[in-house]
C-alpha positions in Angstrom: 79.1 77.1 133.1 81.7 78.5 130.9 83.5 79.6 133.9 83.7 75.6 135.0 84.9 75.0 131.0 88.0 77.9 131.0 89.2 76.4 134.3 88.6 73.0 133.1 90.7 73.9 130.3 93.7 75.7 132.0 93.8 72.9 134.8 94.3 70.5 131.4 96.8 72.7 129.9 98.8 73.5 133.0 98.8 69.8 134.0 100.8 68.6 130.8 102.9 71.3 130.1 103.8 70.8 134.0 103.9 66.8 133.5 106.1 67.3 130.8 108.5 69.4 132.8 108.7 67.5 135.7 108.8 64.2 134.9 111.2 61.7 135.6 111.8 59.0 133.9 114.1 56.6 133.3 116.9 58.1 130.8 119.3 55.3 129.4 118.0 54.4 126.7 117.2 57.5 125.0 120.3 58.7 123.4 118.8 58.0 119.8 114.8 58.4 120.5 115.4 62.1 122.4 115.4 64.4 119.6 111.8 62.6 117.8 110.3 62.1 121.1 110.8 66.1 122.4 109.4 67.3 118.5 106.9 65.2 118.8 106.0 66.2 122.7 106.4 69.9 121.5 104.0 69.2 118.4 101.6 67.3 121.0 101.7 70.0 123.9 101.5 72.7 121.3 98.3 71.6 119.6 96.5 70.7 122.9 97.1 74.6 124.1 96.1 75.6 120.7 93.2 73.9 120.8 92.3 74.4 124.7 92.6 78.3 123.7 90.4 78.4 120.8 87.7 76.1 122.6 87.6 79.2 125.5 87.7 81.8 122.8 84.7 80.0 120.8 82.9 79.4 124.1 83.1 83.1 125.2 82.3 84.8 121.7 79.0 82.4 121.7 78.7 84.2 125.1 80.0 87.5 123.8 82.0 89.3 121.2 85.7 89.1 122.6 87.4 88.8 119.3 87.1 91.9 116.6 87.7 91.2 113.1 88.9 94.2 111.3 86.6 93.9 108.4 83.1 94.4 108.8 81.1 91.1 109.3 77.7 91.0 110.1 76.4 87.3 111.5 78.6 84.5 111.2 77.8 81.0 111.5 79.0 78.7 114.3 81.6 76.9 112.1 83.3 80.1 110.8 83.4 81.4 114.6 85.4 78.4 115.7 87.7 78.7 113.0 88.2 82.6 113.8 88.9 81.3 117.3 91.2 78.5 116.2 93.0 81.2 114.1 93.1 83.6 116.4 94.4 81.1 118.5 97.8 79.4 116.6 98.3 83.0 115.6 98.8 84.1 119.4 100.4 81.3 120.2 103.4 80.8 117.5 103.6 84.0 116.9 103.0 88.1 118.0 99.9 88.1 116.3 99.2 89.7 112.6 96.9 92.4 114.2 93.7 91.3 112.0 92.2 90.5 115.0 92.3 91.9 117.9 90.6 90.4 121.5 89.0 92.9 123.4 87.5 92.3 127.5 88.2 89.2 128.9 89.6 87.4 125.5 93.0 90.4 126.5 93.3 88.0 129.3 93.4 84.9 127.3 95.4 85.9 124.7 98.1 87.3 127.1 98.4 84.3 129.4 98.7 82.3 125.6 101.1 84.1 124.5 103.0 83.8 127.7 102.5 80.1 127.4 104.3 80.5 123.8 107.4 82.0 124.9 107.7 79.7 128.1 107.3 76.7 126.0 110.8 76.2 124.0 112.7 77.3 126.9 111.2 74.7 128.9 111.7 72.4 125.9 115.7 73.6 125.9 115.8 73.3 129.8 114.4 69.8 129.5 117.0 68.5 127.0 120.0 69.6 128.7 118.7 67.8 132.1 118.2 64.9 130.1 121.6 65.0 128.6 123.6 66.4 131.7 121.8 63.1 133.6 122.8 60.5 130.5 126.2 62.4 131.2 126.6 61.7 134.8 125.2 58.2 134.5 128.3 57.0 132.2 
């Protein structure tokens, strides 16, 4: 079941970061709108990976442990868990990581392919707006 979840989740992720990439549509009037609509795209496709990644981190630590805290913790409840995972989460994604805590089995995976997903991101974002631009360009 949490197997049908994750891929669930990456199909969802890959789809829009993909859709976002490869769509085409119509550029003229966008000269003014194009730097709102791509900060608010990149705040929108940000969150939903953020999200989609903690959801499989949460799911798999109710399964088993595959994030370690540094600190000793004995049993945590279900709310802090999800927002360890959420944490865990934005922290892999925006950034290197702080090294508090630390995925171990399959949550090395995840956090790899998230990260991945974090550097990917703005280029695609840069790509995008100079193929926007270079089209407005040829249009006129």
């Amino acid at each position: 079941m949490v197997w049908i979840v994750m891929l669930l989740i990456f199909i969802l992720i890959g789809s829009s970061v993909l859709q976002f990439i490869f769509s085409q549509q119509a550029q003229s009037k966008r000269r003014l709108g194009l730097a709102y609509e791509v900060f608010y795209t990149l705040i929108i496709i940000y969150s939903t990976v953020i999200i989609g990644f903690a959801i499989l981190y949460f799911a798999f630590s109710l399964h088993d442990i595959i994030l370690l805290e540094n600190r000793n913790e004995g049993t945590i409840s279900i709310l802090e868990l999800w927002w360890k995972s959420l944490y865990f989460s934005g922290v892999t994604m925006l950034t290197i990581g702080y090294g508090d805590i630390s995925p171990i089995g399959i949550g090395r995976v995840f956090a790899i392919v998230q990260a991945l997903i974090g550097f990917i991101l703005p280029t695609a974002f840069v790509l995008k707006v100079v193929h926007i631009n270079y089209e407005t360009k040829q249009e006129t």
